[in-house]
N, CA and C atoms of all chains as a GROMACS GRO file, in nm:
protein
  576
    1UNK      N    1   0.084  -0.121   0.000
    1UNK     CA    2   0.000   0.000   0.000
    1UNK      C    3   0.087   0.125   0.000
    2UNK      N    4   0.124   0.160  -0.090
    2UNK     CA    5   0.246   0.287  -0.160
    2UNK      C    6   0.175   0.395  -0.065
    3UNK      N    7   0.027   0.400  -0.022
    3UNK     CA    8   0.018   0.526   0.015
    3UNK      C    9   0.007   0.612   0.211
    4UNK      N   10   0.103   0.460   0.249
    4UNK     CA   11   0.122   0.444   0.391
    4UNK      C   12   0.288   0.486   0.392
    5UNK      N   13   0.297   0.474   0.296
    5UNK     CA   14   0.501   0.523   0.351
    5UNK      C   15   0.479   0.647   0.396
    6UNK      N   16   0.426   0.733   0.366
    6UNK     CA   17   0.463   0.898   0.444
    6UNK      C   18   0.433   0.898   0.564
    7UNK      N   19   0.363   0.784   0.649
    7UNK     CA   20   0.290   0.798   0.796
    7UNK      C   21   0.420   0.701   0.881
    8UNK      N   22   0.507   0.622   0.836
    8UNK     CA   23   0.596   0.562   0.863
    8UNK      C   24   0.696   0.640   0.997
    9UNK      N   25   0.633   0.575   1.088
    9UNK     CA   26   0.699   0.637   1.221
    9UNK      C   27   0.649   0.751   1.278
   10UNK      N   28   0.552   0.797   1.220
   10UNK     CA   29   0.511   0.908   1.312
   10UNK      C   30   0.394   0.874   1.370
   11UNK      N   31   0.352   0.983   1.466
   11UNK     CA   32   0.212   0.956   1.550
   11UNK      C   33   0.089   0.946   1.457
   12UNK      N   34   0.018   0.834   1.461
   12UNK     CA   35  -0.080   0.836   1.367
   12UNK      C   36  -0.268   0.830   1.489
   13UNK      N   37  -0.325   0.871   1.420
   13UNK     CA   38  -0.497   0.836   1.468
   13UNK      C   39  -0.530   0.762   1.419
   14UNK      N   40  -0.573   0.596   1.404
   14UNK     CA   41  -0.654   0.570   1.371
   14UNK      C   42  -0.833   0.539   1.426
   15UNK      N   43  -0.893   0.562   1.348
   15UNK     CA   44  -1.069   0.496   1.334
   15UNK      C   45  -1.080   0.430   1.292
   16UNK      N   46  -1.183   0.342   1.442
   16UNK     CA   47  -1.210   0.206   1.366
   16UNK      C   48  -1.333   0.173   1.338
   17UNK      N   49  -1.351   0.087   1.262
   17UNK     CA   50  -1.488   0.058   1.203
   17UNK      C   51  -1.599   0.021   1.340
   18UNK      N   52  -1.545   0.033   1.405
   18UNK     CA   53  -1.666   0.058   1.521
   18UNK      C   54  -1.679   0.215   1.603
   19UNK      N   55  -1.612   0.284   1.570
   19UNK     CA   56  -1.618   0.427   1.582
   19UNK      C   57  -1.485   0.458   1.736
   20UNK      N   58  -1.442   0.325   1.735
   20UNK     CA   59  -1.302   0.365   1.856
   20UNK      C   60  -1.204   0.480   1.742
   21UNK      N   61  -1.114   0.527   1.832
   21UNK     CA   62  -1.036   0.611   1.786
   21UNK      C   63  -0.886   0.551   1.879
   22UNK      N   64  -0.796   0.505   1.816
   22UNK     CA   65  -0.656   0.463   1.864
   22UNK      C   66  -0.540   0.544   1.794
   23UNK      N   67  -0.469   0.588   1.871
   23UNK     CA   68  -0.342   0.665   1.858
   23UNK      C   69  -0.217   0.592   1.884
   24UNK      N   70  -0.108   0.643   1.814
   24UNK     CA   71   0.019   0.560   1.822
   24UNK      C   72   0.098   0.574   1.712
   25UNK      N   73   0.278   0.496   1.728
   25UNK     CA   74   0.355   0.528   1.633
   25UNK      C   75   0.303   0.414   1.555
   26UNK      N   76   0.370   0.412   1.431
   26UNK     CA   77   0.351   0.382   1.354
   26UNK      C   78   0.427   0.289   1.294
   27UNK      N   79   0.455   0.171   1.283
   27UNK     CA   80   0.527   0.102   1.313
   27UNK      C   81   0.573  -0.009   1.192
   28UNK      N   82   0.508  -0.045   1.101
   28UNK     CA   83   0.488  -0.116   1.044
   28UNK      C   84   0.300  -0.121   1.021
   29UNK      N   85   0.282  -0.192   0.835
   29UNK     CA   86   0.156  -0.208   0.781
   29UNK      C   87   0.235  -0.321   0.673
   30UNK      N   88   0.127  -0.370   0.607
   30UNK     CA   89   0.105  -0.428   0.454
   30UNK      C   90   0.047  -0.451   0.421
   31UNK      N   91   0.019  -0.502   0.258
   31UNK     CA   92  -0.037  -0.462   0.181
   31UNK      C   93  -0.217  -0.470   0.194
   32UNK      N   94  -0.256  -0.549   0.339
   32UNK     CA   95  -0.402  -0.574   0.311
   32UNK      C   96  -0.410  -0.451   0.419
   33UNK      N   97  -0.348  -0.336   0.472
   33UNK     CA   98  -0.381  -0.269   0.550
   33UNK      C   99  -0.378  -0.255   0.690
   34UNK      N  100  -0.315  -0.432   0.764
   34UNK     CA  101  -0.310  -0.451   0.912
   34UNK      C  102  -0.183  -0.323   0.921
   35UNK      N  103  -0.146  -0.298   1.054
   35UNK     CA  104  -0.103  -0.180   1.104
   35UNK      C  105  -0.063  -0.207   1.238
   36UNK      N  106   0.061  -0.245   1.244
   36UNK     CA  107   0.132  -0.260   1.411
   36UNK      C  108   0.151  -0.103   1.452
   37UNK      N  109   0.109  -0.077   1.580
   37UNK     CA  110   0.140   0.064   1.658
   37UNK      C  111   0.219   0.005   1.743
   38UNK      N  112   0.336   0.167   1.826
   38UNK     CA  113   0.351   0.127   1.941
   38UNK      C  114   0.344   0.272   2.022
   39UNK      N  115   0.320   0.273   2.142
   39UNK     CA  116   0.295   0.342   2.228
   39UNK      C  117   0.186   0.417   2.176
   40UNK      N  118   0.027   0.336   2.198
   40UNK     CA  119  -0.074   0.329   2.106
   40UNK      C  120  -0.132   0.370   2.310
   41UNK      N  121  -0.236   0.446   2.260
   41UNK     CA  122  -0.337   0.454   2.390
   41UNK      C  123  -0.477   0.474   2.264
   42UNK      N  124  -0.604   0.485   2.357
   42UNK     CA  125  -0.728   0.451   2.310
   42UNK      C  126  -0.800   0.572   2.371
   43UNK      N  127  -0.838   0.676   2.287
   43UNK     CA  128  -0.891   0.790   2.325
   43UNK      C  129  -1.036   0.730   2.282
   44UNK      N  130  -1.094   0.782   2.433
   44UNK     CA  131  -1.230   0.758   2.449
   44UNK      C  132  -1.320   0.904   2.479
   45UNK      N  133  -1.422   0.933   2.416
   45UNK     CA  134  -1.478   1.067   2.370
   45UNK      C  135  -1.644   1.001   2.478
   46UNK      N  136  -1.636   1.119   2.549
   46UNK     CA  137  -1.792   1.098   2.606
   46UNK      C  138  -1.844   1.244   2.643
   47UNK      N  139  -1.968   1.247   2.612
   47UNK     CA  140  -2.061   1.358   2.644
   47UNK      C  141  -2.046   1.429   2.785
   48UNK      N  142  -2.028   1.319   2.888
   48UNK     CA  143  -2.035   1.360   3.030
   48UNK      C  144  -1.915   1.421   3.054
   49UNK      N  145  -1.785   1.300   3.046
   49UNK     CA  146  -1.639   1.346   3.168
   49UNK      C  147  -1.557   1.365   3.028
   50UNK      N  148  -1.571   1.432   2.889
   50UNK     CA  149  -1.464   1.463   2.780
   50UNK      C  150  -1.433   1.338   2.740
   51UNK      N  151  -1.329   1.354   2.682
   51UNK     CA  152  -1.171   1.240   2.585
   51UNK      C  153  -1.115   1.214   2.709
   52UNK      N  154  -1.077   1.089   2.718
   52UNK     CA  155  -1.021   1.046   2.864
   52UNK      C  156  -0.915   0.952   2.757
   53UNK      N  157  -0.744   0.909   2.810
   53UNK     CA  158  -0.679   0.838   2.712
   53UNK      C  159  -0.654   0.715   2.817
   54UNK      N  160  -0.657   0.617   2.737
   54UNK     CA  161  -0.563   0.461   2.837
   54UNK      C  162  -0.481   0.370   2.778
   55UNK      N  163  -0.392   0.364   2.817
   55UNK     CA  164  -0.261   0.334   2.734
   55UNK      C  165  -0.266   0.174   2.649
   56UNK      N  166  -0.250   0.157   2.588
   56UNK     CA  167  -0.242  -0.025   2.544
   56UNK      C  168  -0.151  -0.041   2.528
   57UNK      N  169  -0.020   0.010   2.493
   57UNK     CA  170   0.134  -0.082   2.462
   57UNK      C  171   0.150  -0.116   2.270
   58UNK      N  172   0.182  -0.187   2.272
   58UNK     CA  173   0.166  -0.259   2.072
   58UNK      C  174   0.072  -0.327   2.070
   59UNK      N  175  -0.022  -0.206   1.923
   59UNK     CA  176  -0.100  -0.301   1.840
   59UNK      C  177  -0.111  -0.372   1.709
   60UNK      N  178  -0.131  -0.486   1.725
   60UNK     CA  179  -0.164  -0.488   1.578
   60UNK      C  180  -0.299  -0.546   1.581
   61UNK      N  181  -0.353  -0.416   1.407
   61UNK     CA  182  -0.449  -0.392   1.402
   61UNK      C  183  -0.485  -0.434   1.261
   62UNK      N  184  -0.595  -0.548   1.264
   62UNK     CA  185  -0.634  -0.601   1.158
   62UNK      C  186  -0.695  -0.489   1.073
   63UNK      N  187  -0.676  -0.506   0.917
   63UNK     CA  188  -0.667  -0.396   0.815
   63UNK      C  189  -0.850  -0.374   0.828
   64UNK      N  190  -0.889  -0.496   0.780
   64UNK     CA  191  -1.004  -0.479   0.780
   64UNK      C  192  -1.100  -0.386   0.879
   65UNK      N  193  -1.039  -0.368   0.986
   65UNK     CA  194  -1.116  -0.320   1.154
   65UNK      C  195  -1.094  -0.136   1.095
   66UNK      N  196  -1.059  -0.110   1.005
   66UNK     CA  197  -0.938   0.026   0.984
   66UNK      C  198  -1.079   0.109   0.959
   67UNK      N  199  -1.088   0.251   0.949
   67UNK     CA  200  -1.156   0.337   0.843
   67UNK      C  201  -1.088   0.372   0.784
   68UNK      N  202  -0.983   0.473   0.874
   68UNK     CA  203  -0.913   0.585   0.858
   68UNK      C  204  -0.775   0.602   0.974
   69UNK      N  205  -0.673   0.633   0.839
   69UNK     CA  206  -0.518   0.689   0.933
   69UNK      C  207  -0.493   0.808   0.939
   70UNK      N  208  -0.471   0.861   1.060
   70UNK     CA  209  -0.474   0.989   1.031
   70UNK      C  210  -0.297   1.052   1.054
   71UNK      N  211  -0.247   1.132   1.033
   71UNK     CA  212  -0.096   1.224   1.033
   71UNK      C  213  -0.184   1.287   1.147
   72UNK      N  214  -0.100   1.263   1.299
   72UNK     CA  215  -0.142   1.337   1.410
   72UNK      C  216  -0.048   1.517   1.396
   73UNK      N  217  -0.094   1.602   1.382
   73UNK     CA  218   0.001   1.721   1.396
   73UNK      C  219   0.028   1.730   1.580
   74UNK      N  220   0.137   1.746   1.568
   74UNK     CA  221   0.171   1.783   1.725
   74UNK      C  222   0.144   1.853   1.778
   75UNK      N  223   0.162   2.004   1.714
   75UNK     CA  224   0.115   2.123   1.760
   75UNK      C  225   0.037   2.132   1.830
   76UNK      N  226  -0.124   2.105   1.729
   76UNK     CA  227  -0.257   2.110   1.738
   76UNK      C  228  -0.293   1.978   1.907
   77UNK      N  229  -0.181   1.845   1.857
   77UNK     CA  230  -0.244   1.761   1.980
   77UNK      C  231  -0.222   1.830   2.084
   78UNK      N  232  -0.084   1.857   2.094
   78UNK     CA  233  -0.057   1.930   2.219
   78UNK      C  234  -0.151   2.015   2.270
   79UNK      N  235  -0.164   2.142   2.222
   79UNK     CA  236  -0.251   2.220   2.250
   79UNK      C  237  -0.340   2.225   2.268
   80UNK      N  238  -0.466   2.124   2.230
   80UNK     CA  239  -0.602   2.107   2.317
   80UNK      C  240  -0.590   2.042   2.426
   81UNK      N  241  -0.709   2.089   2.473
   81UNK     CA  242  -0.711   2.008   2.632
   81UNK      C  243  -0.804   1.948   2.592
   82UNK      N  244  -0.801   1.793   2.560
   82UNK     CA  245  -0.866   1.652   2.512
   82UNK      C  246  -0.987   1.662   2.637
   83UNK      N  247  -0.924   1.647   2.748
   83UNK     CA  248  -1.051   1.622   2.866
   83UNK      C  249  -1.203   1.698   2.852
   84UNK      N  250  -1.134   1.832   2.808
   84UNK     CA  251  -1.216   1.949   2.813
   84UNK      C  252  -1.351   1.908   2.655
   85UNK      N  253  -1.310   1.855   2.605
   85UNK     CA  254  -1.412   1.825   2.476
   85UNK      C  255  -1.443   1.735   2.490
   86UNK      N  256  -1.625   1.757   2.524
   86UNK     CA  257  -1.738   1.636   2.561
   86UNK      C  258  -1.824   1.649   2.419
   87UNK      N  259  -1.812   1.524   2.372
   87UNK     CA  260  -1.872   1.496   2.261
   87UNK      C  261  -1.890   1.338   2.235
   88UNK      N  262  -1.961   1.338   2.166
   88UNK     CA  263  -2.063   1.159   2.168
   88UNK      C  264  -1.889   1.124   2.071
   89UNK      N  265  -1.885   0.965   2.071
   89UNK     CA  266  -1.801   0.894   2.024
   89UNK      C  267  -1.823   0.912   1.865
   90UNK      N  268  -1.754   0.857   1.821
   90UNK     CA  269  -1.757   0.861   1.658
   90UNK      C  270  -1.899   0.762   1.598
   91UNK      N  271  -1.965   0.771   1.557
   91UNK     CA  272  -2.049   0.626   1.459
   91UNK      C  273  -2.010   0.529   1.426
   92UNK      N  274  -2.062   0.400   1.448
   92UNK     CA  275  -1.961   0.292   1.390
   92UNK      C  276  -2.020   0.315   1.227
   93UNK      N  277  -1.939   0.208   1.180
   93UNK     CA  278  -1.969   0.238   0.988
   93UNK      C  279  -2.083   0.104   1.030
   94UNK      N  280  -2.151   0.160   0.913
   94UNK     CA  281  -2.297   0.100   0.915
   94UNK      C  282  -2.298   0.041   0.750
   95UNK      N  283  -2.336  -0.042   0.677
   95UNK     CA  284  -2.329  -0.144   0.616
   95UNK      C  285  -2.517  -0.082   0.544
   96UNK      N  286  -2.536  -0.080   0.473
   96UNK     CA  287  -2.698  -0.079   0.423
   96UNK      C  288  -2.790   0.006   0.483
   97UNK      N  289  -2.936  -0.016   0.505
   97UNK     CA  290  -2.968   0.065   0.620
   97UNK      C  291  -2.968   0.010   0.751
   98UNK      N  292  -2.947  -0.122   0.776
   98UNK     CA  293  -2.919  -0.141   0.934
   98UNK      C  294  -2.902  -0.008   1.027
   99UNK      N  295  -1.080  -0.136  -1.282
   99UNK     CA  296  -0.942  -0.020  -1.350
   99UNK      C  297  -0.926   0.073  -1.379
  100UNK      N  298  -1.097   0.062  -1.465
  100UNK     CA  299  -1.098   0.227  -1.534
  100UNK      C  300  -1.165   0.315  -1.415
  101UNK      N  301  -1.199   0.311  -1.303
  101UNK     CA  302  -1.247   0.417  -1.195
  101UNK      C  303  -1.067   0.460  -1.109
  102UNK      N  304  -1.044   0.338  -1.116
  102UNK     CA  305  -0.897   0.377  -1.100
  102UNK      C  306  -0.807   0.481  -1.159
  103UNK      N  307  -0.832   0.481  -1.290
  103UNK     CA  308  -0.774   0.534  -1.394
  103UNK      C  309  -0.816   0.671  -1.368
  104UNK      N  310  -0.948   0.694  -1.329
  104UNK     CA  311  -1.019   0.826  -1.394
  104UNK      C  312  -0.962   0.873  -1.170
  105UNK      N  313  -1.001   0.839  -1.072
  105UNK     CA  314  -0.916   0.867  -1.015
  105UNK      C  315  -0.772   0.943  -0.953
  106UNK      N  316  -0.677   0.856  -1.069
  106UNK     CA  317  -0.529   0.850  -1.073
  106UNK      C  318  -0.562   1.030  -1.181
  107UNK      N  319  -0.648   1.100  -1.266
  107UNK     CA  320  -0.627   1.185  -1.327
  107UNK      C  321  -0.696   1.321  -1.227
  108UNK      N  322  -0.757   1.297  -1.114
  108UNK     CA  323  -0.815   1.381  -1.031
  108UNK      C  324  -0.716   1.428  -0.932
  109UNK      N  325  -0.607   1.360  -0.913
  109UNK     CA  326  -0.487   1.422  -0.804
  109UNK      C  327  -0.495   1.587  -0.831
  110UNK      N  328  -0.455   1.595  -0.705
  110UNK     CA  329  -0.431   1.701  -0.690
  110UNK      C  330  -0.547   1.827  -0.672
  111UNK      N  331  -0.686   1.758  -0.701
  111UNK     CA  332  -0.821   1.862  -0.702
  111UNK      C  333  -0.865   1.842  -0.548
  112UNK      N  334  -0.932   1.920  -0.520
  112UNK     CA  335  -1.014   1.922  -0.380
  112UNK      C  336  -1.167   1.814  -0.423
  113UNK      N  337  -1.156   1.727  -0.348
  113UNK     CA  338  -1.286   1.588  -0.361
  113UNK      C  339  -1.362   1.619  -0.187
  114UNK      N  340  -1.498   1.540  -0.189
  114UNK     CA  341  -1.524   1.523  -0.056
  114UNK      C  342  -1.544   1.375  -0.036
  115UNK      N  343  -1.520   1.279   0.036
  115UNK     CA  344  -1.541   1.128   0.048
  115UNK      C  345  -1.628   1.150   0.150
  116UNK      N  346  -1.744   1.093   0.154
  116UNK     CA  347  -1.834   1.052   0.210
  116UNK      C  348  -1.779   0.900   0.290
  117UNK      N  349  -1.784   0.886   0.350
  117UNK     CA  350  -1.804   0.737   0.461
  117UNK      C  351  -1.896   0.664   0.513
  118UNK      N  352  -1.843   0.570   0.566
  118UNK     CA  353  -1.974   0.454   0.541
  118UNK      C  354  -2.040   0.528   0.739
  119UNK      N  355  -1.973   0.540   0.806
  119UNK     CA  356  -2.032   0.608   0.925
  119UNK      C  357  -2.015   0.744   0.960
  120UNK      N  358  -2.092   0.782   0.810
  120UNK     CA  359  -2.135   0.937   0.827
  120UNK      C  360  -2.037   1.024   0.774
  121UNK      N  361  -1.909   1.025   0.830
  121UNK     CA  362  -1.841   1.124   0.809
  121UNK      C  363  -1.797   1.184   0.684
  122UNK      N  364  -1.790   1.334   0.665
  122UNK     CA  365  -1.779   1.370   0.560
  122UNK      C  366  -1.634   1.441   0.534
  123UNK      N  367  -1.538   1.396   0.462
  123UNK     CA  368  -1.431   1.474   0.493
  123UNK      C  369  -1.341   1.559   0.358
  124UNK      N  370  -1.316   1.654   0.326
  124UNK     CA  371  -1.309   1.721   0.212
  124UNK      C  372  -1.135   1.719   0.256
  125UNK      N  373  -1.048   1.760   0.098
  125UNK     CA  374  -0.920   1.703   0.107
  125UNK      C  375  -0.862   1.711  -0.019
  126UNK      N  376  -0.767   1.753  -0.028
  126UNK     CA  377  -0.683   1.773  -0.157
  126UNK      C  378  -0.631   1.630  -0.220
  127UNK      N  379  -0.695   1.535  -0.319
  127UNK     CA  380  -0.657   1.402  -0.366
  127UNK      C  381  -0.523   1.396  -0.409
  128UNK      N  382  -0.413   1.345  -0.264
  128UNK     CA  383  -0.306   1.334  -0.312
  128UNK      C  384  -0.254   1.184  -0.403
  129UNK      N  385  -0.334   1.105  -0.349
  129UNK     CA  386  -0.304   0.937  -0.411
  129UNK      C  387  -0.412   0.847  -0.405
  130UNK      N  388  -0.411   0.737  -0.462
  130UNK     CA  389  -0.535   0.642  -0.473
  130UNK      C  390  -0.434   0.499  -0.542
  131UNK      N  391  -0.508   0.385  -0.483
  131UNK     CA  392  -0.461   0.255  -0.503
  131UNK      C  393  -0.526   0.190  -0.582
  132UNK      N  394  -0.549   0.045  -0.586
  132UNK     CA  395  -0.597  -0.026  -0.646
  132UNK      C  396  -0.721  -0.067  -0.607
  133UNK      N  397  -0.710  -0.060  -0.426
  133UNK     CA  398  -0.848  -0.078  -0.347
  133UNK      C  399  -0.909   0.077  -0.336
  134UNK      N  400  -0.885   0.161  -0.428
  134UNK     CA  401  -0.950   0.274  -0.381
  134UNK      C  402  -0.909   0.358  -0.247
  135UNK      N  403  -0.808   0.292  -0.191
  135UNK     CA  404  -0.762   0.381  -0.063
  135UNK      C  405  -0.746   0.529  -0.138
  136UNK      N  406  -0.786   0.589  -0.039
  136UNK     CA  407  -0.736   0.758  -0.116
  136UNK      C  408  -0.672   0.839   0.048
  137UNK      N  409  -0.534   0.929  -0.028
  137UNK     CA  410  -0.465   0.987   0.037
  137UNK      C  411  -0.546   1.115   0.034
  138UNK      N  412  -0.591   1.186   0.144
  138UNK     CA  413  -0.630   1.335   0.151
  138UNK      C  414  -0.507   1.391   0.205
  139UNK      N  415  -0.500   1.522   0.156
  139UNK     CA  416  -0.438   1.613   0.224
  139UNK      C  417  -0.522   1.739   0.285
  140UNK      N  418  -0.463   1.803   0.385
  140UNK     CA  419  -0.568   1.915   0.393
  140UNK      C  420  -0.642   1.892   0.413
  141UNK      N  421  -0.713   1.827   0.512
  141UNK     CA  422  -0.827   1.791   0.495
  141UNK      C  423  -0.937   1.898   0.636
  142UNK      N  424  -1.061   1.886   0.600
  142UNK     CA  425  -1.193   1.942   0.700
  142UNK      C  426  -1.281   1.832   0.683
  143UNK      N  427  -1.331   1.873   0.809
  143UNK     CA  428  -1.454   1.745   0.830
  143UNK      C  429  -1.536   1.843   0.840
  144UNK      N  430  -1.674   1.749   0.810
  144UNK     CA  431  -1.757   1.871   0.824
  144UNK      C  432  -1.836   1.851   0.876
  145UNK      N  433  -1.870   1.982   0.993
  145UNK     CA  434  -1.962   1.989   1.105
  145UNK      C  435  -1.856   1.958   1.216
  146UNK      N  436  -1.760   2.046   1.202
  146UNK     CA  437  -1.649   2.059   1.249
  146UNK      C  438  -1.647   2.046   1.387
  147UNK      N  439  -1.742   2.121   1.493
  147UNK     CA  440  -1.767   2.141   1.583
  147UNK      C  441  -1.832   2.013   1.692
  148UNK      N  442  -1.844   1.944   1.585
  148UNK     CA  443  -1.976   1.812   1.590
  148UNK      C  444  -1.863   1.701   1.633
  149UNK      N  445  -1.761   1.688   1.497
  149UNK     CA  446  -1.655   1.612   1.513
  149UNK      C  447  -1.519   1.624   1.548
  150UNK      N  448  -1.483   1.669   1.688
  150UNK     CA  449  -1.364   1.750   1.672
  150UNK      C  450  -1.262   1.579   1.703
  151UNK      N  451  -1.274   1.498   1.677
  151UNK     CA  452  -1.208   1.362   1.731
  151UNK      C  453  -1.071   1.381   1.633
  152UNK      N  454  -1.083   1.430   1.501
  152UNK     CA  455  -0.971   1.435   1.420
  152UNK      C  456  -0.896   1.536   1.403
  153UNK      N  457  -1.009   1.688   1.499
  153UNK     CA  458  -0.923   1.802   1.500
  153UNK      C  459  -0.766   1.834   1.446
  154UNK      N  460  -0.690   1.739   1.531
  154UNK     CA  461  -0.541   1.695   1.518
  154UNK      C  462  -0.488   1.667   1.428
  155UNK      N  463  -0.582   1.602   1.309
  155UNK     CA  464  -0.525   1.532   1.136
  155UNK      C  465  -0.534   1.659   1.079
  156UNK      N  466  -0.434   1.623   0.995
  156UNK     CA  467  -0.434   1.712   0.845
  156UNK      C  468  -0.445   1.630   0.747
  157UNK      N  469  -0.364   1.547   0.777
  157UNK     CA  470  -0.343   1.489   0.618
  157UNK      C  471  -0.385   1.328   0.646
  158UNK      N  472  -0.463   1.238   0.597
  158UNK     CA  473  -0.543   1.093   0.613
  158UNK      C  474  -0.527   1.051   0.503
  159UNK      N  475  -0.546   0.900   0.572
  159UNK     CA  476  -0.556   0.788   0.456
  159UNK      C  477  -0.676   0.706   0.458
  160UNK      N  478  -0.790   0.700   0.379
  160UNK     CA  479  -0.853   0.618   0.355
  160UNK      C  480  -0.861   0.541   0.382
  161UNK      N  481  -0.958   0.399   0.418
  161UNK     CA  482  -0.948   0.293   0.337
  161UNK      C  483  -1.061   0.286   0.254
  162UNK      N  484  -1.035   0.206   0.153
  162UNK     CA  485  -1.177   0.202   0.016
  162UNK      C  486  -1.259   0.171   0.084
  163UNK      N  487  -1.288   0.081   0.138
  163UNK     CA  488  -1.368  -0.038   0.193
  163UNK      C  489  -1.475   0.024   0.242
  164UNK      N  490  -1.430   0.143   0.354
  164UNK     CA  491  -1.531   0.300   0.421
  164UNK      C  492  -1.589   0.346   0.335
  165UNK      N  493  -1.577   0.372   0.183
  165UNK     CA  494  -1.609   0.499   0.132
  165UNK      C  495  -1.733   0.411   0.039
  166UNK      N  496  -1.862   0.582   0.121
  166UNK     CA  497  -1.970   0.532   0.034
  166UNK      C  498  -2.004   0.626  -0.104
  167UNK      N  499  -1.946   0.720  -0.086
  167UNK     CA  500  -1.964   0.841  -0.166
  167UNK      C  501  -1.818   0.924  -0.181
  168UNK      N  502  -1.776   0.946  -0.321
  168UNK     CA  503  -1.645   1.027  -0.317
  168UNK      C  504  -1.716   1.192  -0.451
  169UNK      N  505  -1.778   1.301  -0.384
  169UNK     CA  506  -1.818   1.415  -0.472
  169UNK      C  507  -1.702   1.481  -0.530
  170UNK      N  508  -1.733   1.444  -0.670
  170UNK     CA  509  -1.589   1.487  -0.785
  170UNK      C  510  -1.558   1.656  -0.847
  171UNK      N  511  -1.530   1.682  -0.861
  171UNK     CA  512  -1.541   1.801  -0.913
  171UNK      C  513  -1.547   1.844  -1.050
  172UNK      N  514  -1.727   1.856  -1.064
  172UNK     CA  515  -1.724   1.868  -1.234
  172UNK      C  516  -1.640   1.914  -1.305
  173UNK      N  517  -1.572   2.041  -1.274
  173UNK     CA  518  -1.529   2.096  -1.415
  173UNK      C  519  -1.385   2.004  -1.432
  174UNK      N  520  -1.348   1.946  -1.341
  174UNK     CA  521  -1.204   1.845  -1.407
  174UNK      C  522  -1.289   1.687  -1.440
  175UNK      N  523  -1.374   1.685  -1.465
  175UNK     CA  524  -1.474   1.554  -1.509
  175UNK      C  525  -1.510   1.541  -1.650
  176UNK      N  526  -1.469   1.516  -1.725
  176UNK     CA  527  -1.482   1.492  -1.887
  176UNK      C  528  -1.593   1.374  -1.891
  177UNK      N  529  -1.717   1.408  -1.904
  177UNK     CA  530  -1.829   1.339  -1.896
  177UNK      C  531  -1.832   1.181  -2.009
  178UNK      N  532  -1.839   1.284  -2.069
  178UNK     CA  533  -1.836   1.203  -2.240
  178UNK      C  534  -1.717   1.108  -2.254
  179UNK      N  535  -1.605   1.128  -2.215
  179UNK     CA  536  -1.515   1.016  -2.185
  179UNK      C  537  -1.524   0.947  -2.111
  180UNK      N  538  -1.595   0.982  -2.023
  180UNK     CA  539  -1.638   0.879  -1.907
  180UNK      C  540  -1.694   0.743  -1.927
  181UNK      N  541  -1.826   0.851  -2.021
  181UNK     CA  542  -1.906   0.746  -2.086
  181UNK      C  543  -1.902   0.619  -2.176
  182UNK      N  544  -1.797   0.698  -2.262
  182UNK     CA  545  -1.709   0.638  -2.395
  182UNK      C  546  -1.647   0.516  -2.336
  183UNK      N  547  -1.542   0.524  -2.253
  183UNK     CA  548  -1.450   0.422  -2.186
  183UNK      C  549  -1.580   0.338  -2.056
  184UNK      N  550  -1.625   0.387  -2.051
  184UNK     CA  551  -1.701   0.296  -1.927
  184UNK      C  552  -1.798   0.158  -2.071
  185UNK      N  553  -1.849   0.200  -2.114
  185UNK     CA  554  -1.867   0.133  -2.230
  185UNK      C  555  -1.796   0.056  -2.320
  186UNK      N  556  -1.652   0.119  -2.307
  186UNK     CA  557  -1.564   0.031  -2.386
  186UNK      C  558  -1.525  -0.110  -2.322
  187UNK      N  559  -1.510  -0.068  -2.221
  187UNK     CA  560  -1.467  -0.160  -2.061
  187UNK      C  561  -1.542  -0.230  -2.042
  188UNK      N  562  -1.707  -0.225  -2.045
  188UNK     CA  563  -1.769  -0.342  -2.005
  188UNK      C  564  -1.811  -0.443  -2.143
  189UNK      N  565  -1.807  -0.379  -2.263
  189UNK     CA  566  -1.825  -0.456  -2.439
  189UNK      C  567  -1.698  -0.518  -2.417
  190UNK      N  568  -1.596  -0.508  -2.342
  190UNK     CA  569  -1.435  -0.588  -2.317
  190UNK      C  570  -1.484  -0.715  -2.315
  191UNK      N  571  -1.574  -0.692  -2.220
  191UNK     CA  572  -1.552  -0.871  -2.100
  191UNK      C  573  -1.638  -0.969  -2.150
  192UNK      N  574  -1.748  -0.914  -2.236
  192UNK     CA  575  -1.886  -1.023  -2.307
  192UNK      C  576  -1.767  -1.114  -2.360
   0.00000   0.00000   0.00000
């Protein structure tokens, strides 16, 4: 997948097809899309107490489970206060009209 | 192949990909594969305020598999070729 080399080692976001959101380096992928992280935590988004983070260690993450990789900017992470933004979790991807 | 093809000639335009859970995310088409993965650059989500989970991204990668909708930008869209080759492509395979 030619279009994963530029994310190669840096902090990436991914979304997953159930609407989790996982952060981490970037570590290794191929070609069907799986994706080893390391120093990966699991930002969790809730209405009530904000983005709260909890650490997991190395993942690997089946391609299929993937939406979206994101290029984390530092700047920008740094600078919000994650806790402070209460907002519903992402949607999982939905398949038809289920 | 040929959506591939027509794709691979859109680099570089501003697209919006629609997703299979909702999200809408607009993005300068830097690359596209064989599965349709597409590289955004630049990118906004929209209803910004709604989704700030990606605040932090600029630049994403797809996967095809998500995408339910990709809005092209007519004026780099050559209709009639579209048509021409989409027709040629499927009289291929009879």
């Amino acid at each position: 997948m030619a279009t994963l080399h530029t994310l190669v080692d840096k902090r990436v976001l991914l979304v997953m097809q159930d609407g989790r959101v996982i952060m981490g380096n970037l570590v290794g992928w191929d070609q069907r899309s799986n994706i080893v992280l390391a120093d990966c935590v699991e930002r969790r988004f809730s209405q009530e107490s904000g983005a709260t983070d909890s650490a997991l260690g190395v993942y690997m993450v089946k391609g299929d489970q993937i939406c979206l990789v994101g290029e984390v900017d530092a700047a920008i992470e740094e600078a919000t206060s994650w806790s402070e933004i209460k907002v519903d979790p992402l949607p999982a991807v939905r398949y038809g009209d289920a | 192949m040929l959506i591939f093809s027509v794709f691979k000639t859109l680099t570089d335009h501003t697209v919006t990909v629609e997703l299979k859970n909702d999200l809408c995310i607009t993005g300068v088409l830097k690359s596209v594969d064989q599965y349709l993965n597409i590289r955004l650059d630049a990118i906004k989500v929209e209803n910004a305020e709604q989704h700030p989970h990606m605040m932090a991204v600029k630049n994403c990668f797809i996967r095809g598999s998500v995408i339910r909708y990709v809005q092209l930008p007519a004026s780099a869209m050559d209709i009639q070729l579209l048509e021409d080759a989409t027709r040629r492509e499927s009289g291929k395979k009879i």
